[in-house]
C-alpha positions in Angstrom: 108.0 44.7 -142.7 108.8 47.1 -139.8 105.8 48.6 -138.1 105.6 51.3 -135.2 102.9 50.9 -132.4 102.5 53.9 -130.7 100.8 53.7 -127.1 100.1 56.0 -124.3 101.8 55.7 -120.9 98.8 55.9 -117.9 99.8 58.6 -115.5 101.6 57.3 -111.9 100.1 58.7 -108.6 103.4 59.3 -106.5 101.0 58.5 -103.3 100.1 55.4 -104.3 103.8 54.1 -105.2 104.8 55.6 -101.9 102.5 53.6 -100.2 103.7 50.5 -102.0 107.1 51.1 -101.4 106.2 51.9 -97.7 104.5 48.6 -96.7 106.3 46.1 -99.4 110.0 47.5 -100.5 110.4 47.2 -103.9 106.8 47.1 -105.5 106.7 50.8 -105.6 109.0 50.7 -108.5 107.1 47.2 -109.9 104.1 49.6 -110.0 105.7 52.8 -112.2 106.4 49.0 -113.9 110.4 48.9 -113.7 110.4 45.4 -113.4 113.9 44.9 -113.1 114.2 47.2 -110.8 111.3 46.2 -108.7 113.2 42.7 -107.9 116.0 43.8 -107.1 115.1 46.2 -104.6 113.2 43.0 -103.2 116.2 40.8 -103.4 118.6 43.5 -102.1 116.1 44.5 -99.0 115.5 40.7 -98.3 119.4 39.9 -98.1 119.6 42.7 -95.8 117.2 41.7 -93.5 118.6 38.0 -93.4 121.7 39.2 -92.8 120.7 40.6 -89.5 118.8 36.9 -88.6 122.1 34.9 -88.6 123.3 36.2 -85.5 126.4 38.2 -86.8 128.9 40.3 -84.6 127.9 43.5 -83.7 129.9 45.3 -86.1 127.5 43.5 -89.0 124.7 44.2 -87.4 125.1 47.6 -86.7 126.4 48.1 -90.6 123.5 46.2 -91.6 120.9 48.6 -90.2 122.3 51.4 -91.4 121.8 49.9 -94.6 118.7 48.5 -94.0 117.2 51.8 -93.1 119.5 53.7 -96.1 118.0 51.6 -99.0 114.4 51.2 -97.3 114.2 55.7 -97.0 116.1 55.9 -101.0 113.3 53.1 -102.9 111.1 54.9 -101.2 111.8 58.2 -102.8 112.8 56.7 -105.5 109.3 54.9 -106.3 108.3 58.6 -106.2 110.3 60.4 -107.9 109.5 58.0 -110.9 106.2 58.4 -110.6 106.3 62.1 -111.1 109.3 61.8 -114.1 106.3 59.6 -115.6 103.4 61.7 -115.1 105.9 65.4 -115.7 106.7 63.6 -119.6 102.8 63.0 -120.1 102.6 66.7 -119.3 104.9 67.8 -121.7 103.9 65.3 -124.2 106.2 62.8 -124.1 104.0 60.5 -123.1 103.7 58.6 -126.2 106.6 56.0 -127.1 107.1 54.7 -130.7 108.4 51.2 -130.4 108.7 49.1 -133.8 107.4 45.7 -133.8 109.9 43.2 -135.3 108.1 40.1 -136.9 110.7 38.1 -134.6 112.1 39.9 -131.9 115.9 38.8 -131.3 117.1 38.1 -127.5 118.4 41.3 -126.1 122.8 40.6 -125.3 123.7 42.3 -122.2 126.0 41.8 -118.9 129.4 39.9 -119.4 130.7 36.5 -118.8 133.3 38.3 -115.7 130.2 39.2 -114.3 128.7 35.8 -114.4 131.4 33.6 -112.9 131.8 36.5 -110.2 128.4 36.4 -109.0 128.3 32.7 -109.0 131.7 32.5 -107.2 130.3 34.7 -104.6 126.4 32.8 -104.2 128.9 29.7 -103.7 130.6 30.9 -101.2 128.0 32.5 -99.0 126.4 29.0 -99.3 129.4 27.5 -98.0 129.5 30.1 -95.5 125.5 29.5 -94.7 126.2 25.8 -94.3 129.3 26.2 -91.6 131.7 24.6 -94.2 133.6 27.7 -93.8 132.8 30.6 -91.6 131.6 34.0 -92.3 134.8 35.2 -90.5 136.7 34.0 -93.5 134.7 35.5 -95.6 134.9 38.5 -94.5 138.7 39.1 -93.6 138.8 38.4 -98.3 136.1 40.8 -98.8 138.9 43.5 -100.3 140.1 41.0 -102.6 136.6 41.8 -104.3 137.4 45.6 -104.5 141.0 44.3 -106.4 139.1 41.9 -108.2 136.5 44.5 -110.0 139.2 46.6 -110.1 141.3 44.6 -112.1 138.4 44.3 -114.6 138.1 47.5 -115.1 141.4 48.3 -115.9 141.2 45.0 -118.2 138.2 46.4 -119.8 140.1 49.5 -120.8 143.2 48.6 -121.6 140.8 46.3 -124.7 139.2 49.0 -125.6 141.7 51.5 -126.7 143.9 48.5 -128.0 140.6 48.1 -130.1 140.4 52.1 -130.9 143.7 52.3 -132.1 143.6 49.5 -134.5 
């Protein structure tokens, strides 16, 4: 009962998601329509900004910028560059995508359970941070402990996996 649908992606203009990106930050990737991606250049660009609203040292702020002005100059070429991988596979004729149409579709699995408790363990503690329970000071003389943390994982990760390939 499987059928294929075949449609036709529009061509991008790389001004026009340049333009986007230039005057809202992440909608120049919402408009090649990479959703995803889209809010989370949004999300990453408004943390950024807020960051430099709280009235952190200098050392913050000046980091901040940096990557304020980094990720603002590389979504904009990226909305771009997009664009024209779009527009260069309708050239070569790539433009048409079979996707098969399940009667019902099943919920796609991704992302991990580490990852989960991590990025909630972190949102909790920049809301403590946010409400002066504990300072940002703290929080930043642990932010290493994050490095060993993923570290760990990955080393976790790997050492399950070959245990798995061997067997």
């Amino acid at each position: 009962m499987d059928e294929k649908v075949i449609y036709k992606k529009p061509p991008r203009s790389t001004a026009l998601a340049c333009i986007l990106s230039i005057f809202f930050p992440g909608t120049g990737a919402l408009y090649n329509r990479q959703i995803s991606k889209g809010i989370i250049f949004m999300v990453i660009i408004a943390g950024l900004i807020t960051s430099l609203t709280q009235g952190p040292p200098l050392f913050v702020i000046l980091l901040a910028s940096l990557l304020l002005a980094g990720f603002y100059t590389y979504q904009i070429l990226d909305s771009i560059q997009t664009a024209k991988s779009i527009n260069r596979k309708a050239l070569l004729g790539d433009e048409e995508e079979e996707v098969e149409v399940e009667e019902f579709p099943q919920a796609v699995k991704s992302g991990s359970i580490f990852w989960g408790i991590f990025l909630l363990a972190l949102g909790g503690i920049l809301l403590l941070a946010n409400f002066d329970v504990i300072s940002y000071d703290t929080v930043f003389d642990f932010w290493p402990a994050v490095i060993i943390i993923i570290g760990v994982k990955f080393i976790v990760d790997y050492v399950y996996k070959k245990n798995n390939n061997e067997n």
